[in-house]
mmCIF file of the N, C-alpha and C atoms, coordinates in Angstrom:
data_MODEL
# 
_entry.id   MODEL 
# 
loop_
_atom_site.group_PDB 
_atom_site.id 
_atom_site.type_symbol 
_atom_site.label_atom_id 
_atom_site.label_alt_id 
_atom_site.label_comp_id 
_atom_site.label_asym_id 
_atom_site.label_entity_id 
_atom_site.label_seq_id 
_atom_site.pdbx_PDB_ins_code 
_atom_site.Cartn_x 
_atom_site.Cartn_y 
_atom_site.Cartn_z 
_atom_site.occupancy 
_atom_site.B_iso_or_equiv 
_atom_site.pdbx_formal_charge 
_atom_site.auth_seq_id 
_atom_site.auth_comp_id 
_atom_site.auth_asym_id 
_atom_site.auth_atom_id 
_atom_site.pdbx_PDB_model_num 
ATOM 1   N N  . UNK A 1 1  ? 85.679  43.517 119.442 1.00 0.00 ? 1  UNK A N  1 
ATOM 2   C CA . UNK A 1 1  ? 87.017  44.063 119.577 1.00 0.00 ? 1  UNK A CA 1 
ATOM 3   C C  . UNK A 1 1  ? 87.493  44.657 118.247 1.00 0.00 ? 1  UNK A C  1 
ATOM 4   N N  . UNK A 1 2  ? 87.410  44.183 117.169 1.00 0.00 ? 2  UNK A N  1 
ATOM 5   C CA . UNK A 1 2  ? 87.396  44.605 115.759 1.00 0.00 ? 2  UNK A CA 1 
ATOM 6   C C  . UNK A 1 2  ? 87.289  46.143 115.780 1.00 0.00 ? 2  UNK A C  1 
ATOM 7   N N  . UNK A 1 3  ? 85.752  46.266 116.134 1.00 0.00 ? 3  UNK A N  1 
ATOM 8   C CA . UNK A 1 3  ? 85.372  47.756 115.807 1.00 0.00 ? 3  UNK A CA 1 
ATOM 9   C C  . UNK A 1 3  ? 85.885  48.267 116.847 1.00 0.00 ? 3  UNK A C  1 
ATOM 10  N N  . UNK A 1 4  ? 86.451  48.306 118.239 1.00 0.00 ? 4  UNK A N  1 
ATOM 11  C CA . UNK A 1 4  ? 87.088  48.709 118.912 1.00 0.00 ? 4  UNK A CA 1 
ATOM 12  C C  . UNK A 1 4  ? 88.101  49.494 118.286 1.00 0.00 ? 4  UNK A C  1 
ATOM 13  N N  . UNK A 1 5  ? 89.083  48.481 117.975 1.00 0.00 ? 5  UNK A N  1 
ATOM 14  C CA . UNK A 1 5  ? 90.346  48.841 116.771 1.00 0.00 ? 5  UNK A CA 1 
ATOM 15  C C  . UNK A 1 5  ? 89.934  49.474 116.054 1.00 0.00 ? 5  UNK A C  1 
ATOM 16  N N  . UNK A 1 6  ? 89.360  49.067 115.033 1.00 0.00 ? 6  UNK A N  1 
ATOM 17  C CA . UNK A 1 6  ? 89.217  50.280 113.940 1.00 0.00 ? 6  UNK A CA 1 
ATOM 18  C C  . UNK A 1 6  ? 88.822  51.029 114.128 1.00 0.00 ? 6  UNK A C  1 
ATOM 19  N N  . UNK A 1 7  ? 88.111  51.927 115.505 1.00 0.00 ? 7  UNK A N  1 
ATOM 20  C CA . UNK A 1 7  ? 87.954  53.159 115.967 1.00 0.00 ? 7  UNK A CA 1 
ATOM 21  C C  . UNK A 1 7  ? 88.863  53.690 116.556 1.00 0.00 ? 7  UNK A C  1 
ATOM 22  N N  . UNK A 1 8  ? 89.779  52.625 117.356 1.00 0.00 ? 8  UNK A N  1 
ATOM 23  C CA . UNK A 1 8  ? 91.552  53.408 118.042 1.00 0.00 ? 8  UNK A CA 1 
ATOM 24  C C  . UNK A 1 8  ? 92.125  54.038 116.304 1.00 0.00 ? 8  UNK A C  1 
ATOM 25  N N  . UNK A 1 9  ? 92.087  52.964 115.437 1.00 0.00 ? 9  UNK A N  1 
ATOM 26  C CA . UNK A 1 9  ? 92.972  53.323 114.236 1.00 0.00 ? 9  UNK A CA 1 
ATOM 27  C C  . UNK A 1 9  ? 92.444  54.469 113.484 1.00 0.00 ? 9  UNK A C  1 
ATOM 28  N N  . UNK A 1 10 ? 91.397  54.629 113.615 1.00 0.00 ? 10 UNK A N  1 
ATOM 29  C CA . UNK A 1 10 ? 91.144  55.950 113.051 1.00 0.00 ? 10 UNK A CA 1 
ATOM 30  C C  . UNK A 1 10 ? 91.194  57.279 113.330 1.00 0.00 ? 10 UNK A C  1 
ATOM 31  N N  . UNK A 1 11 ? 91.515  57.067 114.984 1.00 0.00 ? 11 UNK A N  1 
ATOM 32  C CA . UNK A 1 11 ? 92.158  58.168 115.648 1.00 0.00 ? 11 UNK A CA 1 
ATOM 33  C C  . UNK A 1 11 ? 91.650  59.163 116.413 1.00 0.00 ? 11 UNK A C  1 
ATOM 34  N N  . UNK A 1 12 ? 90.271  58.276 116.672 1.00 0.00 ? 12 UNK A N  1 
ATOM 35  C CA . UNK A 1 12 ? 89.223  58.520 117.557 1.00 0.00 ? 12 UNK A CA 1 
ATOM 36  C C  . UNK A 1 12 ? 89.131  58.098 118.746 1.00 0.00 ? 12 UNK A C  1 
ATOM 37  N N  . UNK A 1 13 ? 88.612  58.195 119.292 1.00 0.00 ? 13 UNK A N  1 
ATOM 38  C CA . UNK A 1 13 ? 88.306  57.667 121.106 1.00 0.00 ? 13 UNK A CA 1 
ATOM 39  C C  . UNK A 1 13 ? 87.157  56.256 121.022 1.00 0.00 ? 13 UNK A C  1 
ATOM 40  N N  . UNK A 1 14 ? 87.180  55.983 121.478 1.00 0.00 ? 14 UNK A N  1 
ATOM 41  C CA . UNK A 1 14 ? 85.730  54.350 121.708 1.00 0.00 ? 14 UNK A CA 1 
ATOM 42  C C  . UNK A 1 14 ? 84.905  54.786 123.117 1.00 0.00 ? 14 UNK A C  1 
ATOM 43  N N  . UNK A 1 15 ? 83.825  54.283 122.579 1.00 0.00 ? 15 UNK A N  1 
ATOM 44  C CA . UNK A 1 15 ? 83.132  54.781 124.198 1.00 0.00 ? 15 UNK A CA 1 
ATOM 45  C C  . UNK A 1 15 ? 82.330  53.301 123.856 1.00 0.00 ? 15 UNK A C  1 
ATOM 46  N N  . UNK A 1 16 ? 82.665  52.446 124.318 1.00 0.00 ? 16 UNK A N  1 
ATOM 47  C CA . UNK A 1 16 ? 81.338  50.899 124.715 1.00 0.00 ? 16 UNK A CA 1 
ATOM 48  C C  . UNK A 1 16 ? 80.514  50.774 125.432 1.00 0.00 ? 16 UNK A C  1 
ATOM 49  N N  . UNK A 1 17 ? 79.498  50.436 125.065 1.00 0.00 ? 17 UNK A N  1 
ATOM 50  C CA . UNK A 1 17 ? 78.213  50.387 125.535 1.00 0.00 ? 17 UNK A CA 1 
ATOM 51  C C  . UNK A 1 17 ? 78.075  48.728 125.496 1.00 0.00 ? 17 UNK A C  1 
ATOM 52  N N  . UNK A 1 18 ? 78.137  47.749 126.599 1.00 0.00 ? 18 UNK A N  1 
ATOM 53  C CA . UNK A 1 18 ? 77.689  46.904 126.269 1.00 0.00 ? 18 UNK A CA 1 
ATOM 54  C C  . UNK A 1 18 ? 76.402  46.377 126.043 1.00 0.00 ? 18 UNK A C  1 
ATOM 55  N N  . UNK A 1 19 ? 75.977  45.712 125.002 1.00 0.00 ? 19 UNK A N  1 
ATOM 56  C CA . UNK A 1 19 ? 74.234  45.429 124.803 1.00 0.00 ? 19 UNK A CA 1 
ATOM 57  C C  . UNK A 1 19 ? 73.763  44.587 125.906 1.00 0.00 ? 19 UNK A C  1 
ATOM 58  N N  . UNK A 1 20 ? 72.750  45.459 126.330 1.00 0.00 ? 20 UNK A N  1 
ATOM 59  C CA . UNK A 1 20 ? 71.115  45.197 127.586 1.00 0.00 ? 20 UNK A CA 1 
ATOM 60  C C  . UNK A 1 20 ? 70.265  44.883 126.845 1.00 0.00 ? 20 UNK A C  1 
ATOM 61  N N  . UNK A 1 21 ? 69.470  44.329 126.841 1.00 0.00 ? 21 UNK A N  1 
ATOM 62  C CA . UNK A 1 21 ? 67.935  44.321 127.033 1.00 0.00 ? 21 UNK A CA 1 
ATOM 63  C C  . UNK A 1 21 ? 67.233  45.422 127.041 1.00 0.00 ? 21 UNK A C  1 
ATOM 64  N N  . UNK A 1 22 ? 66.052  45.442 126.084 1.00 0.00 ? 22 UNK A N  1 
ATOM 65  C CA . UNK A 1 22 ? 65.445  46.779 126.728 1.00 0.00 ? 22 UNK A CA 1 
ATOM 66  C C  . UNK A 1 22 ? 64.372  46.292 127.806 1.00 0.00 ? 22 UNK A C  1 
ATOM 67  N N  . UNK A 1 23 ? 63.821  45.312 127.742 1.00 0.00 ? 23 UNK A N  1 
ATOM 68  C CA . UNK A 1 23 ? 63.700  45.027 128.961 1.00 0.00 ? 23 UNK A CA 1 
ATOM 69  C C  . UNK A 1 23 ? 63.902  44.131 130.312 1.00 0.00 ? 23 UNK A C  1 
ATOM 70  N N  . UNK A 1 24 ? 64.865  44.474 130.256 1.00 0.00 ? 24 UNK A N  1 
ATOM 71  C CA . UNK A 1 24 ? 65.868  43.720 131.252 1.00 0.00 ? 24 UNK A CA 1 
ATOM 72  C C  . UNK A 1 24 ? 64.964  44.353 132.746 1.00 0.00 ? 24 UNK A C  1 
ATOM 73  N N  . UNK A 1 25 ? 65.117  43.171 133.428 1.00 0.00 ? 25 UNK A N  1 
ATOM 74  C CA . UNK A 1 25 ? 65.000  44.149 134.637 1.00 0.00 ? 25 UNK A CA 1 
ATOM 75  C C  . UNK A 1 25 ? 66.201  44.294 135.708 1.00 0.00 ? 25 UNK A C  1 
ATOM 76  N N  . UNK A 1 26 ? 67.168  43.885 135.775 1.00 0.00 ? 26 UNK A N  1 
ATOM 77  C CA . UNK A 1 26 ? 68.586  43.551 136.221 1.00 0.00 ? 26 UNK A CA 1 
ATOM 78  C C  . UNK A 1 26 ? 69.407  44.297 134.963 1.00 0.00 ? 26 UNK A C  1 
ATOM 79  N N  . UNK A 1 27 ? 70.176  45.733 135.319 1.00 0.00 ? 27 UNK A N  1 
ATOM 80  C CA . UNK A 1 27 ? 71.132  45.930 134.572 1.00 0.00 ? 27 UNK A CA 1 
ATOM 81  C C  . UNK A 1 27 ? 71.891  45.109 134.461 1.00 0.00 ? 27 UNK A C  1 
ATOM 82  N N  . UNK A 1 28 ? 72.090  44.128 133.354 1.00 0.00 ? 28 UNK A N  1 
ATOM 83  C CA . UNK A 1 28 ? 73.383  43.064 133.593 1.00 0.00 ? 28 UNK A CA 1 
ATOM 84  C C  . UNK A 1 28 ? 73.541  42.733 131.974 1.00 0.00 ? 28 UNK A C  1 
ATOM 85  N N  . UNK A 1 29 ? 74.742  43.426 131.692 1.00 0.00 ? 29 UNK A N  1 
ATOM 86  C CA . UNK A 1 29 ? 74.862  42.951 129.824 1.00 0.00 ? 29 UNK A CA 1 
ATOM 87  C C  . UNK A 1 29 ? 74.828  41.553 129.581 1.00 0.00 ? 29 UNK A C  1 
ATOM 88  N N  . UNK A 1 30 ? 73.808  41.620 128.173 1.00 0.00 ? 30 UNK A N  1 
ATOM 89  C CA . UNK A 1 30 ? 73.609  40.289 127.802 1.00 0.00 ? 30 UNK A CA 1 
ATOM 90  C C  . UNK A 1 30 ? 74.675  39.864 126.412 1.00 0.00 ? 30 UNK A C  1 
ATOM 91  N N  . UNK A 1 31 ? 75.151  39.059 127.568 1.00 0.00 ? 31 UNK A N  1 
ATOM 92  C CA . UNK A 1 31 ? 76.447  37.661 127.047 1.00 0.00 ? 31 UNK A CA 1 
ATOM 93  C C  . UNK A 1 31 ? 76.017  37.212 125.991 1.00 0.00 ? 31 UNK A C  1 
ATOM 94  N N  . UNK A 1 32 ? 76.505  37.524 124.233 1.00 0.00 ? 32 UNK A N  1 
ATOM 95  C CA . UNK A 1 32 ? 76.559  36.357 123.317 1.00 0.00 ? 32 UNK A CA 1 
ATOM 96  C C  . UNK A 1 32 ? 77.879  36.133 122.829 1.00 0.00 ? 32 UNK A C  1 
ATOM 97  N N  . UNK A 1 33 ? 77.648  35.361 121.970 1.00 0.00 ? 33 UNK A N  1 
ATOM 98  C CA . UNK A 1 33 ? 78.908  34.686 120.817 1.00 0.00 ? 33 UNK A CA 1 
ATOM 99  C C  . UNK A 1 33 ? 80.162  34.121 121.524 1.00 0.00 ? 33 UNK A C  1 
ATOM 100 N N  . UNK A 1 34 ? 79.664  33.877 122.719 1.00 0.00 ? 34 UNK A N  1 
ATOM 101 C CA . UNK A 1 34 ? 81.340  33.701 123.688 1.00 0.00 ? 34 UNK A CA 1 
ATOM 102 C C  . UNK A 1 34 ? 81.997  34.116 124.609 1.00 0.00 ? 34 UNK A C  1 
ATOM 103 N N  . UNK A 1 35 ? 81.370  35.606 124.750 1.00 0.00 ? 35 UNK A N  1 
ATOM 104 C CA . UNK A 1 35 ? 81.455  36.460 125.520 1.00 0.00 ? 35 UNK A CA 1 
ATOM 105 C C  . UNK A 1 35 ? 80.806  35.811 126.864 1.00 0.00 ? 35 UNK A C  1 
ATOM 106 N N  . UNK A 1 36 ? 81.431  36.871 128.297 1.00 0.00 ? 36 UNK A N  1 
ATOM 107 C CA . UNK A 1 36 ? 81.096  36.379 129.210 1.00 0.00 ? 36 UNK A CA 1 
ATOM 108 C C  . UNK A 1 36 ? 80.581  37.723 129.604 1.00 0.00 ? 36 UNK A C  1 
ATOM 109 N N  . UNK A 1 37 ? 79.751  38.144 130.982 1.00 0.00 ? 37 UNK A N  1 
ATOM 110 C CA . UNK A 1 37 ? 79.564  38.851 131.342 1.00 0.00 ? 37 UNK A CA 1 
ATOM 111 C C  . UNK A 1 37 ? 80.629  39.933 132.014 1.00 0.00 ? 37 UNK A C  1 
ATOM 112 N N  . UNK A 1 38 ? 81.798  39.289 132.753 1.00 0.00 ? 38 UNK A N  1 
ATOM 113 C CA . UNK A 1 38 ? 82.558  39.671 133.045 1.00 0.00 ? 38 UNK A CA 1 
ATOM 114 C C  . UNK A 1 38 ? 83.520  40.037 131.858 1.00 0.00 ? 38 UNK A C  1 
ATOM 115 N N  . UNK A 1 39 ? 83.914  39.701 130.635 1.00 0.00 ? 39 UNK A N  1 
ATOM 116 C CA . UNK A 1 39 ? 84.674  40.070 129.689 1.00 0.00 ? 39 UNK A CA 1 
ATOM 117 C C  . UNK A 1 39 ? 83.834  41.570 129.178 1.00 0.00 ? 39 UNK A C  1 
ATOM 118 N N  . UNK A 1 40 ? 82.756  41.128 129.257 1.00 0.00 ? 40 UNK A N  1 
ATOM 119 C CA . UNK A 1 40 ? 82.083  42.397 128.429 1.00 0.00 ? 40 UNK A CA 1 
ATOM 120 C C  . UNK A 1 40 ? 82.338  44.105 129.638 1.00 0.00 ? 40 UNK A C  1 
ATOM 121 N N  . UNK A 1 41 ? 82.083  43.281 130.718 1.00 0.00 ? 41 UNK A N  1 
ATOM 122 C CA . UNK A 1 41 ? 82.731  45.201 131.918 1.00 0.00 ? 41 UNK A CA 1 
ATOM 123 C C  . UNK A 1 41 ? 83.953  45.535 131.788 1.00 0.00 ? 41 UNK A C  1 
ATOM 124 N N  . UNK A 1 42 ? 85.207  44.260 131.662 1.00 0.00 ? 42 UNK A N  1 
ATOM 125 C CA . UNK A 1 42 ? 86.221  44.368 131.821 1.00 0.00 ? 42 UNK A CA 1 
ATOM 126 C C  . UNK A 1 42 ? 86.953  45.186 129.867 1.00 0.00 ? 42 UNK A C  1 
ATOM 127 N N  . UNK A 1 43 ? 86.338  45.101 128.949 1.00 0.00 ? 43 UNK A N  1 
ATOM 128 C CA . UNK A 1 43 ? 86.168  45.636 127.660 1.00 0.00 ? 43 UNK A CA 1 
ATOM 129 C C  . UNK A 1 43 ? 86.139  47.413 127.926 1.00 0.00 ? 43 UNK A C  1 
ATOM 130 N N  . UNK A 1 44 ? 84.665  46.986 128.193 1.00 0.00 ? 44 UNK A N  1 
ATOM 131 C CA . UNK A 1 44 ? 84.142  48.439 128.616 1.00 0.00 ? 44 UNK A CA 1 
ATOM 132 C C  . UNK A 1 44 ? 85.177  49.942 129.623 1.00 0.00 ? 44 UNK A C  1 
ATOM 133 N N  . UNK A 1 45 ? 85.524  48.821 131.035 1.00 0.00 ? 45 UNK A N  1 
ATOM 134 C CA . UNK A 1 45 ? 86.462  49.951 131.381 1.00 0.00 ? 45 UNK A CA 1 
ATOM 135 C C  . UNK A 1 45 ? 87.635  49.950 131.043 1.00 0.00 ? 45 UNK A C  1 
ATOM 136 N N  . UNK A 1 46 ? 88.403  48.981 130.172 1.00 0.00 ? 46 UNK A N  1 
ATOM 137 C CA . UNK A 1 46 ? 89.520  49.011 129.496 1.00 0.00 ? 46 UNK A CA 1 
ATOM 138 C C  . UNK A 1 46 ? 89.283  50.462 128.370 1.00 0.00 ? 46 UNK A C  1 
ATOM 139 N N  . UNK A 1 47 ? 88.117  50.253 127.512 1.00 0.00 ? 47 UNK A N  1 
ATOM 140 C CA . UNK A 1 47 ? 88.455  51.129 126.613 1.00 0.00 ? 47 UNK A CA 1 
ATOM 141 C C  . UNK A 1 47 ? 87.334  52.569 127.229 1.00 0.00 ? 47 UNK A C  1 
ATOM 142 N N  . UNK A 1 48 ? 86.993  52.646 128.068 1.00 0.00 ? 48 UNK A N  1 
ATOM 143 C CA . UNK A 1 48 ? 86.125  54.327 128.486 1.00 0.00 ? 48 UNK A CA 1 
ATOM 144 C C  . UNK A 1 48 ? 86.988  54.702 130.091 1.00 0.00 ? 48 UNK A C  1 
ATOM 145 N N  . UNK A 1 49 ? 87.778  54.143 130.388 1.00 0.00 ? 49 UNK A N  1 
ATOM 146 C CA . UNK A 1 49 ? 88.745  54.192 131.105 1.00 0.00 ? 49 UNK A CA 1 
ATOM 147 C C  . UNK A 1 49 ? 90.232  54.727 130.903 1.00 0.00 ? 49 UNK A C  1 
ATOM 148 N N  . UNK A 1 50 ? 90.557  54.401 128.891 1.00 0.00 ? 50 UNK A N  1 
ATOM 149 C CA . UNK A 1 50 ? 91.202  55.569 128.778 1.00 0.00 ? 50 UNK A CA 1 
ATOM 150 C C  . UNK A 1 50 ? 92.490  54.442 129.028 1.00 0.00 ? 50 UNK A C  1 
ATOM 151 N N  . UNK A 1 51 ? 92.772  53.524 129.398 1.00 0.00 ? 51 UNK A N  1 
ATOM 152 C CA . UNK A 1 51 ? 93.642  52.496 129.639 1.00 0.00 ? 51 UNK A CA 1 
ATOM 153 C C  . UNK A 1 51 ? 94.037  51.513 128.474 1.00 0.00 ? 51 UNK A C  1 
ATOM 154 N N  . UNK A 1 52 ? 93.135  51.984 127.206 1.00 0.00 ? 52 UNK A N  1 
ATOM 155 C CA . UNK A 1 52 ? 93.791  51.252 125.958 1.00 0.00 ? 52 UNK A CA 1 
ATOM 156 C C  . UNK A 1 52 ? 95.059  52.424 125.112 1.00 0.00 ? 52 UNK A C  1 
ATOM 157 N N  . UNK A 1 53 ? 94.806  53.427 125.900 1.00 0.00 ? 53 UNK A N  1 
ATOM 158 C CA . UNK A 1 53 ? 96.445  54.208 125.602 1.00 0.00 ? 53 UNK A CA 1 
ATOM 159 C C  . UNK A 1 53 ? 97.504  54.071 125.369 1.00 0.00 ? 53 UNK A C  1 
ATOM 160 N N  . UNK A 1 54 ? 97.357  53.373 126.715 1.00 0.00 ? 54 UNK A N  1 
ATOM 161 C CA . UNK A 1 54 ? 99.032  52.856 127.494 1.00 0.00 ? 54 UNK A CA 1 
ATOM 162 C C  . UNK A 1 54 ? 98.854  51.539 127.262 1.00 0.00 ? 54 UNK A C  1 
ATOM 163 N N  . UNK A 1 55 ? 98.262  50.161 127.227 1.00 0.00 ? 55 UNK A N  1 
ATOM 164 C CA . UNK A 1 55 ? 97.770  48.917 127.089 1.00 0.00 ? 55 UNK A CA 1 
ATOM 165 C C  . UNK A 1 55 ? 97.043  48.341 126.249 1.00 0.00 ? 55 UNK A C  1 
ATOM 166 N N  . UNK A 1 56 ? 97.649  47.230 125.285 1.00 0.00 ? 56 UNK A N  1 
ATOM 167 C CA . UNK A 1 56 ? 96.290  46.913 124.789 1.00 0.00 ? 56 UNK A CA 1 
ATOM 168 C C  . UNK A 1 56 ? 95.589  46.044 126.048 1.00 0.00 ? 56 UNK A C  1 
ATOM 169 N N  . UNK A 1 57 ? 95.036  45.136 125.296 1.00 0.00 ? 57 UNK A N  1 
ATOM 170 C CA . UNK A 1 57 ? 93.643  45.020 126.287 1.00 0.00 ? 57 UNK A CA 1 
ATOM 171 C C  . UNK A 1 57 ? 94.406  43.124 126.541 1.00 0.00 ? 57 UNK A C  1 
ATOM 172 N N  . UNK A 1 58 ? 95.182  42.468 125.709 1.00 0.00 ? 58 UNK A N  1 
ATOM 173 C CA . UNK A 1 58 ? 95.833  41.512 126.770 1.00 0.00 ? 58 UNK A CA 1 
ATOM 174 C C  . UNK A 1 58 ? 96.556  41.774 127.467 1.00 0.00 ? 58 UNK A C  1 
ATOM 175 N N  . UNK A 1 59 ? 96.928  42.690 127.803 1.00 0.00 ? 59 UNK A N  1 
ATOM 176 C CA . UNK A 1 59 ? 97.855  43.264 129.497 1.00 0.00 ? 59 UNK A CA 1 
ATOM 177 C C  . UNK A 1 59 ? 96.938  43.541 129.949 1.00 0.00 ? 59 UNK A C  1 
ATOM 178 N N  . UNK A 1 60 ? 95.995  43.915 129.768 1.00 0.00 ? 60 UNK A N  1 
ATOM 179 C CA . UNK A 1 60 ? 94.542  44.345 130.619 1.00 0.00 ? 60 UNK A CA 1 
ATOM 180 C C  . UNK A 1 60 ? 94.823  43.783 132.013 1.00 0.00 ? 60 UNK A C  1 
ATOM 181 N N  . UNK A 1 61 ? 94.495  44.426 133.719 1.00 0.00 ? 61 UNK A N  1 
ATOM 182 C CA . UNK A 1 61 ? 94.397  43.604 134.199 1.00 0.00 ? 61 UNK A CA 1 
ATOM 183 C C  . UNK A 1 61 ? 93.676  44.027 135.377 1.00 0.00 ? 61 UNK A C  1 
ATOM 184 N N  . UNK A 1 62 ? 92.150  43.767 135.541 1.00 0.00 ? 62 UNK A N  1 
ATOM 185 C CA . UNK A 1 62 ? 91.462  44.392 136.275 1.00 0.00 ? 62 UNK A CA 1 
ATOM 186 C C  . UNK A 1 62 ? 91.658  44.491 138.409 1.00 0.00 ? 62 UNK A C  1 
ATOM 187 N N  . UNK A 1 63 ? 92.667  43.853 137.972 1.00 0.00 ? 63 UNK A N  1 
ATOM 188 C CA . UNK A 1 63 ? 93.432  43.549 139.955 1.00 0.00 ? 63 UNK A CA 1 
ATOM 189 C C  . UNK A 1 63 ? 94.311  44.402 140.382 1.00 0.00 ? 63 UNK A C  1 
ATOM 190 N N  . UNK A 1 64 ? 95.117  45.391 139.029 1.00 0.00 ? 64 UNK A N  1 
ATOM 191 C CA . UNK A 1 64 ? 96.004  46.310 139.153 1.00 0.00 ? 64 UNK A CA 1 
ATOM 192 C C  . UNK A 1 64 ? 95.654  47.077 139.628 1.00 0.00 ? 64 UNK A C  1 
ATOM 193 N N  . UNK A 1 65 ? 96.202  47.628 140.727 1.00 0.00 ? 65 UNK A N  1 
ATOM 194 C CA . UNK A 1 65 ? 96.198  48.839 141.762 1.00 0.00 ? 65 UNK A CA 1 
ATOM 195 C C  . UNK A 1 65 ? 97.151  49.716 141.109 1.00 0.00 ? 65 UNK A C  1 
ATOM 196 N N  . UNK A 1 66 ? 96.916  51.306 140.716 1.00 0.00 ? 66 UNK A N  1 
ATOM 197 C CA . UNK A 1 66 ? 97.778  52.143 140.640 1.00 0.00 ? 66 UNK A CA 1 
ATOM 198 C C  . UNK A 1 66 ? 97.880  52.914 141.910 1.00 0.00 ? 66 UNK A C  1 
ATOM 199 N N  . UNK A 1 67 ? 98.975  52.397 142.578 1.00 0.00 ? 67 UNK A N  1 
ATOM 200 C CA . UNK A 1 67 ? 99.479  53.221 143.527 1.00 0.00 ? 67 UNK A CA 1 
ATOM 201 C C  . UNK A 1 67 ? 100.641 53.689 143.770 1.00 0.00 ? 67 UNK A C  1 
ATOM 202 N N  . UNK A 1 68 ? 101.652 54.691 144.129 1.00 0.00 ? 68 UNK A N  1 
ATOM 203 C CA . UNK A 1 68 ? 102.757 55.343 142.891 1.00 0.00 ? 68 UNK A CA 1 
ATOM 204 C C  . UNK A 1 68 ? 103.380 54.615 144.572 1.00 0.00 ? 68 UNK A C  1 
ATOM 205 N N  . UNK A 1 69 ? 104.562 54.597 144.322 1.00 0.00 ? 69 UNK A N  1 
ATOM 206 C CA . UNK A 1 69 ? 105.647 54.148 144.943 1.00 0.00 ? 69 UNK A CA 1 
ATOM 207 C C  . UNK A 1 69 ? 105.997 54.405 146.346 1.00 0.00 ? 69 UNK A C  1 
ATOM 208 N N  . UNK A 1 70 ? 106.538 53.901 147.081 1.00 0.00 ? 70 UNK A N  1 
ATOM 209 C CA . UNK A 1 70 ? 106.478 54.410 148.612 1.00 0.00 ? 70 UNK A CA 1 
ATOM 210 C C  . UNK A 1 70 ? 108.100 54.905 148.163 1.00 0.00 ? 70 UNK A C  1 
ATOM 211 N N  . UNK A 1 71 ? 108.401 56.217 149.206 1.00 0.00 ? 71 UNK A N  1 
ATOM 212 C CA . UNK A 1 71 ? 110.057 56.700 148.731 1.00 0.00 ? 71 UNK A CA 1 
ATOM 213 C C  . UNK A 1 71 ? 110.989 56.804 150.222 1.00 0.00 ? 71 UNK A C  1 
ATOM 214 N N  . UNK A 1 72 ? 111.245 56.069 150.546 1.00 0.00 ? 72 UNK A N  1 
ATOM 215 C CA . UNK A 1 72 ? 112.074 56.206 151.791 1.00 0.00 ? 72 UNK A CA 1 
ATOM 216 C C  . UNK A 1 72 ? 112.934 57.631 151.917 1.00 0.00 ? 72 UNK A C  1 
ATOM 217 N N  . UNK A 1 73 ? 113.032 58.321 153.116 1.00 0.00 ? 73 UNK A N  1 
ATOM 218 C CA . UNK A 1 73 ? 113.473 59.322 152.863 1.00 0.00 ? 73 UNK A CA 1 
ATOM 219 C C  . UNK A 1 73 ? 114.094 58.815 154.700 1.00 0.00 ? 73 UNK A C  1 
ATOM 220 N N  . UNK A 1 74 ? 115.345 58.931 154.395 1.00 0.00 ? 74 UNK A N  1 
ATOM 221 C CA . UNK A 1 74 ? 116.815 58.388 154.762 1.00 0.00 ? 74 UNK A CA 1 
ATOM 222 C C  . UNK A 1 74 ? 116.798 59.289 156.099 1.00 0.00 ? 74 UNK A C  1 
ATOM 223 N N  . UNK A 1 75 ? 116.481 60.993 155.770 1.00 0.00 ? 75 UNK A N  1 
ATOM 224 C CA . UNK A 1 75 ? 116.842 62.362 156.625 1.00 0.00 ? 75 UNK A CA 1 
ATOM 225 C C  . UNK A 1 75 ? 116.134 61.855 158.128 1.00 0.00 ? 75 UNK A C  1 
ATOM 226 N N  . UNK A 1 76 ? 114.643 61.417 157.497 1.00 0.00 ? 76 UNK A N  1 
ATOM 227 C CA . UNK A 1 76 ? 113.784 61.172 158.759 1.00 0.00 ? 76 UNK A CA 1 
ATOM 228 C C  . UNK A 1 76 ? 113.332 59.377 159.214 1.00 0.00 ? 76 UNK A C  1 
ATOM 229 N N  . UNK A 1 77 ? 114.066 58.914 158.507 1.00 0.00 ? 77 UNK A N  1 
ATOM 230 C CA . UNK A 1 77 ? 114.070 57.487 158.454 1.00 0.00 ? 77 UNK A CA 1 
ATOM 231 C C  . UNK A 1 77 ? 112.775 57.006 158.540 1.00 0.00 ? 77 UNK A C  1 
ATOM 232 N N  . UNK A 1 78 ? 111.742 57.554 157.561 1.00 0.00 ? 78 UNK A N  1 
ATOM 233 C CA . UNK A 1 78 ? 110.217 56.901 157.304 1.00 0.00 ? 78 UNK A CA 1 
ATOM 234 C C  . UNK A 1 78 ? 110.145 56.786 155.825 1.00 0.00 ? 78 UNK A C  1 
ATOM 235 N N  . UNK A 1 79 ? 108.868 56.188 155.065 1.00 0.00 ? 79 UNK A N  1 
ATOM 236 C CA . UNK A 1 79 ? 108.671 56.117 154.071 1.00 0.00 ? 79 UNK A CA 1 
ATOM 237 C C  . UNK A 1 79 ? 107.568 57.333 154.014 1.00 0.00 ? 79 UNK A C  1 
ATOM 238 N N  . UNK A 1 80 ? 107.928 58.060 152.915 1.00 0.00 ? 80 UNK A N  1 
ATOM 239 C CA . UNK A 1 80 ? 107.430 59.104 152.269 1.00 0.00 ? 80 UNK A CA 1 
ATOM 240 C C  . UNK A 1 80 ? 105.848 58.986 151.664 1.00 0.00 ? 80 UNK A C  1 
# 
C-alpha cells in the first residue's frame, strides 16, 4: 500500500499487478506477509478501477452497487 501512495502522490496513476507464480498452475495471487488472497483483488480493483479517486481504499467496498437513483415522476405516477 506504501508504494501505492507514493505513486497516487506523485501524481501518477498505479496499475497492480498482484504477484503469481511463474509457475502456478491456478491463476490465483500468492498471499504473503498477511495478506489474504481476497485483500490482494480487492487492492487491485480499488486502484486499476480508478476508485482510489473518489475513495481511499478504507471506504473501499467491494458489495457497492453503483446504481444512480430511481426518480419518481408524479405526471405519470411511475418511477423513472
Amino acid at each position: 500500500m506504501a508504494r501505492i501512495e507514493e505513486v497516487i502522490a506523485a501524481g501518477c496513476e498505479p496499475h497492480v499487478q498482484p504477484y503469481m507464480k511463474l509457475n502456478a498452475l491456478e491463476k490465483i495471487p500468492h498471499a504473503m506477509h498477511g495478506w489474504t488472497v481476497q485483500r490482494l483483488q480487492d487492492v487491485a480493483r480499488w486502484a486499476n478501477g480508478w476508485v482510489w479517486k473518489t475513495a481511499p481504499f478504507s471506504a473501499y467496498d467491494r458489495h457497492r452497487k453503483n446504481v444512480p437513483p430511481e426518480i419518481y415522476d408524479a405526471q405519470q405516477g411511475l418511477f423513472v
